[in-house]
C-alpha positions as CSV (number, residue, x, y, z in Angstrom):
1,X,-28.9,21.7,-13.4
2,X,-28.6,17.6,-12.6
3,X,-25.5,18.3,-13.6
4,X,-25.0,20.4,-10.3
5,X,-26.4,17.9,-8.2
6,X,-24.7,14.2,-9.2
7,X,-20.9,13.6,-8.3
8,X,-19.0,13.3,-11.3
9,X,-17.5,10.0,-11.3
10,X,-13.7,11.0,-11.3
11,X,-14.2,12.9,-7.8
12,X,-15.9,10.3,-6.2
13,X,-13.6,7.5,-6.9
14,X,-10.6,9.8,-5.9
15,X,-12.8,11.1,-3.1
16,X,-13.2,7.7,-1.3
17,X,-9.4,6.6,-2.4
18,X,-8.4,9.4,-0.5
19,X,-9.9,8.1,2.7
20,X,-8.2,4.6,2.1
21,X,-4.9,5.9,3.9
22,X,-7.4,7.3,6.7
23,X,-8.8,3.6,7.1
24,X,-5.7,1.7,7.0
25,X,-3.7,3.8,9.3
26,X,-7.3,3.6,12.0
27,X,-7.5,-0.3,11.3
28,X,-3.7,-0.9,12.1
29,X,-3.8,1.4,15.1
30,X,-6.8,0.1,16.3
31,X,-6.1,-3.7,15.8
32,X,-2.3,-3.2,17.3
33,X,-1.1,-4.6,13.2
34,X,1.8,-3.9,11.4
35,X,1.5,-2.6,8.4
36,X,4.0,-3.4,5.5
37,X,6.1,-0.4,4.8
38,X,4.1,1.6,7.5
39,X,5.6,-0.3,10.7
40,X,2.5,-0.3,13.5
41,X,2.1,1.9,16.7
42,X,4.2,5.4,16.8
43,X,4.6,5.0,12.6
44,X,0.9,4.2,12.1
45,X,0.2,7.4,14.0
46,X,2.7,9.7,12.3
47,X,1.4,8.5,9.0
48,X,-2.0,9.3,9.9
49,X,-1.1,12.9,11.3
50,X,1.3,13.5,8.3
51,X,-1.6,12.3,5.7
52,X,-4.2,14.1,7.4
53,X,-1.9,17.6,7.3
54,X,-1.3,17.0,4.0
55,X,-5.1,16.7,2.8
56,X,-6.1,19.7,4.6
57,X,-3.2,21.7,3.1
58,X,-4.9,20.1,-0.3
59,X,-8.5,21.4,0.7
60,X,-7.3,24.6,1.6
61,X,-5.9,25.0,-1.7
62,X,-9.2,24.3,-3.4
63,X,-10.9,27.4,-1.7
64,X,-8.0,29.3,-2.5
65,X,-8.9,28.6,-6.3
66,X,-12.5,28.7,-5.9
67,X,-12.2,32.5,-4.3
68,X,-9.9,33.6,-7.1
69,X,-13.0,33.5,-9.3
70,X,-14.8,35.7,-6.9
71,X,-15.7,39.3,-7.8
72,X,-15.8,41.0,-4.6
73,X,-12.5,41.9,-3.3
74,X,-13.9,41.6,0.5
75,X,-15.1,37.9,-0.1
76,X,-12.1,36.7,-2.0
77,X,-10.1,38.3,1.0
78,X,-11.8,36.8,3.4
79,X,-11.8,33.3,1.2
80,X,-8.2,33.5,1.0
81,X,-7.5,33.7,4.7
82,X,-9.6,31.0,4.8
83,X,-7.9,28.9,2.8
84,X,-4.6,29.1,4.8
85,X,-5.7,28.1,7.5
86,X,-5.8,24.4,7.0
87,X,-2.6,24.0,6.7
88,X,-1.5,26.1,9.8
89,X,-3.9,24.2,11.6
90,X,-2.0,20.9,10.6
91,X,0.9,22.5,11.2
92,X,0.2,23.4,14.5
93,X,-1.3,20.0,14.9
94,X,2.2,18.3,14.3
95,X,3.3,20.2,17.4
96,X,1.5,18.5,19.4
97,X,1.4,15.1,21.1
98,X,0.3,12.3,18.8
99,X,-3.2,12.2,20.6
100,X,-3.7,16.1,20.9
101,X,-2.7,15.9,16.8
102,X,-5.1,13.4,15.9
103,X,-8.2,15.3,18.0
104,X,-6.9,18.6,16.3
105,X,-7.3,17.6,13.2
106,X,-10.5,15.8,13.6
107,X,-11.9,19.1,14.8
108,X,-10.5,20.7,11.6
109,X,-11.9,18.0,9.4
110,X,-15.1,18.5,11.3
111,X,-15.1,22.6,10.4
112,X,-13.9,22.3,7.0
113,X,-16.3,20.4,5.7
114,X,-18.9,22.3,7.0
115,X,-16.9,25.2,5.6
116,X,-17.1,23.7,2.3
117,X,-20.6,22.6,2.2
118,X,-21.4,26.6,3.2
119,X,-19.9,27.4,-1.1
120,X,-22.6,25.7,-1.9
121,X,-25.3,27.3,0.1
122,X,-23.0,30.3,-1.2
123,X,-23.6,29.2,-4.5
124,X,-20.2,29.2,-5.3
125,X,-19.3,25.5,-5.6
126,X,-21.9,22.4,-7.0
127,X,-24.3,21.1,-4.6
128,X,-22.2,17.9,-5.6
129,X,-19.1,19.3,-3.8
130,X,-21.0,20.3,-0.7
131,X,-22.4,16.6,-0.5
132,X,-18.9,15.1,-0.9
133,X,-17.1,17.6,0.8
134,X,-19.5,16.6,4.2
135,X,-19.4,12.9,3.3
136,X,-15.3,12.7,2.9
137,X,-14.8,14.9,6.2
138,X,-18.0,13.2,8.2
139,X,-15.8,9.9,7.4
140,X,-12.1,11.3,8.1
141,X,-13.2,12.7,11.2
142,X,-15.1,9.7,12.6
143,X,-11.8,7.6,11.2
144,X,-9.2,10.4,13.1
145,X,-11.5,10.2,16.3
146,X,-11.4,6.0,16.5
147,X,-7.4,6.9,16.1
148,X,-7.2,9.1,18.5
149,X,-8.9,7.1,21.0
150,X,-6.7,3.9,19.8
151,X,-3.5,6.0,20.9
């Protein structure tokens, strides 16, 4: 059962990596820099909004594969509707203007990962994946909120 509870290494490296978009996107908005590649300002802020789309599509499509296993046609129902709603969210979210994006998706971030932490008190998903899955979003929502308010 340890096994359950400690992150395996692979996830938690990628985990954090995937925040490093996240921070440099917030750091360059924030600090008014231009970012090689990225451009600063209105590019910084569409990076940000297209990253943050793209990583709740991504987490969507977890739960999608973790309710395939499930055995009750009701749950995995209710599991897969679940799951597509990420990325309409985002989707959505690109509607909007850059500041009404950024809080949008901070709010998703925010729901998600409590969302994910819940298939672990589902028993469902490792107690590890709960922990990182509130850890990753707790950061990328704190990160999309500084943004947000940088706009």
């Amino acid at each position: 059962m340890s096994s359950e509870k400690s992150i395996p290494p692979a996830a938690l490296v990628l985990g954090v990596a995937g925040i490093v978009p996240f921070l440099a996107c917030t750091v360059g908005l924030v600090s008014g820099l231009t970012l090689p590649v990225l451009g600063g300002g209105a590019q910084l802020t569409q990076a940000l909004i297209v990253y943050g789309v793209a990583i709740l599509s991504f987490l969507g499509g977890v739960r999608w594969g973790i309710a395939i296993g499930y055995e009750s046609e009701a749950v995995q129902r209710r599991d897969f509707i679940i799951a597509v709603v990420p990325a309409l969210i985002g989707w959505g979210a690109t509607l909007l203007s850059p500041v009404g994006a950024l809080w949008t998706l901070c709010a998703a971030f925010i729901l998600l990962g409590l969302l994910d932490y819940g298939l672990y008190c589902r028993e469902v998903a490792p107690e590890w994946y709960g922990r990182l899955r509130l850890a990753l979003s707790g950061a990328v929502a704190v990160l999309l909120g500084v943004a947000a308010a940088a706009v």
